[in-house]
C-alpha positions, 0 to 999 in steps of 0.5 A, a space after each residue: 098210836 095215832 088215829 087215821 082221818 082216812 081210815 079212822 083205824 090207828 097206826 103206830 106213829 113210829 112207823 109213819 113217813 111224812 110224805 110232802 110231794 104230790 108225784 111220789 105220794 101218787 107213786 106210792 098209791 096209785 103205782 104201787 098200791 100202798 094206801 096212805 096211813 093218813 091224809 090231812 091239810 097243813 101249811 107249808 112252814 117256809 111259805 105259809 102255803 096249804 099243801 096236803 100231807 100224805 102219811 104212809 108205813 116206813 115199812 110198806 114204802 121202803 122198796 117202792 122209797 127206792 125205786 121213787 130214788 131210782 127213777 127220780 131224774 139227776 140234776 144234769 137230767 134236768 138242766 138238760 132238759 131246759 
C-alpha cells in the first residue's frame, strides 16, 4: 500500500497507472470525474525535464482508457492536419 499526497488516504499500488500526459489526465479528471490517486513532481527520464505525474485506479480509468484510445487522432489524422 502506498499513501496519496493528494488525499493522504492509501491505494493499492497494484492498482495504480502512471499517467504522463497532461490531456489524458485532464480527460480522466476533468471529463470523466476520476480523481487521481495521487499526484507528484518528477523528471522526465530521457530529458532531465520536470513534468508532474498523475497516478489513477487501473480499475476506475479502463473504460474512460478506451474511450481516451477512441478519440485520440490517427497518425494520417495528423499529418493531415500540417
Amino acid at each position: 500500500m502506498l499513501i496519496s499526497s493528494l488525499t493522504k488516504k492509501p491505494y493499492d499500488e497494484k492498482d495504480a497507472i502512471v499517467v504522463l500526459n497532461m490531456k489524458q489526465s485532464s480527460f480522466y479528471w476533468g471529463k470523466k470525474g476520476i480523481q487521481p490517486l495521487s499526484i507528484y513532481p518528477s523528471n522526465d527520464r530521457k530529458t532531465g525535464e520536470p513534468i508532474i505525474v498523475f497516478v489513477f485506479s487501473k480499475s476506475k480509468t479502463r473504460e474512460a482508457y478506451q474511450e481516451w484510445l477512441a478519440m485520440r487522432p490517427t497518425t494520417s489524422e495528423v499529418e493531415s492536419n500540417d
